[in-house]
Residue, then its C-alpha position, 0 to 999 in steps of 0.5 A: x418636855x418633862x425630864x424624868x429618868x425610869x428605873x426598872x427592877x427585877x430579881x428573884x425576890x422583888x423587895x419594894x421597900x429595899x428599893x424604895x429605901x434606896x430611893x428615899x435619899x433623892x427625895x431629899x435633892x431640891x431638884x427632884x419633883x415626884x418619884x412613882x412606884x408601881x408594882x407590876x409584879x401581877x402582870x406580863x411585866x413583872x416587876x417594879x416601876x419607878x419614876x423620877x421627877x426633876x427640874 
């Protein structure tokens, strides 16, 4: 089984580098394999998707 956590975000003025920024110091943790980002702010979903990967 893959262990991730998703993470979610919605505002009223979506910032995917303010975001992504704050995410950036997990990729620093040995642990942490991948993080995905997707923008579905273009879509029903409308918002940003984040993923993270870990052992």
């Amino acid at each position: 089984m893959d262990q991730d956590i998703d993470i979610e975000t919605f505002c009223v003025r979506p910032n995917a580098d303010e975001a992504m920024s704050i995410l950036a110091d997990l990729t620093s943790n040995p642990k942490v394999l991948e993080l995905k980002y997707r923008n579905y702010l273009e879509t029903p979903f409308n918002g940003y998707y984040f993923k993270i990967q870990y052992e």
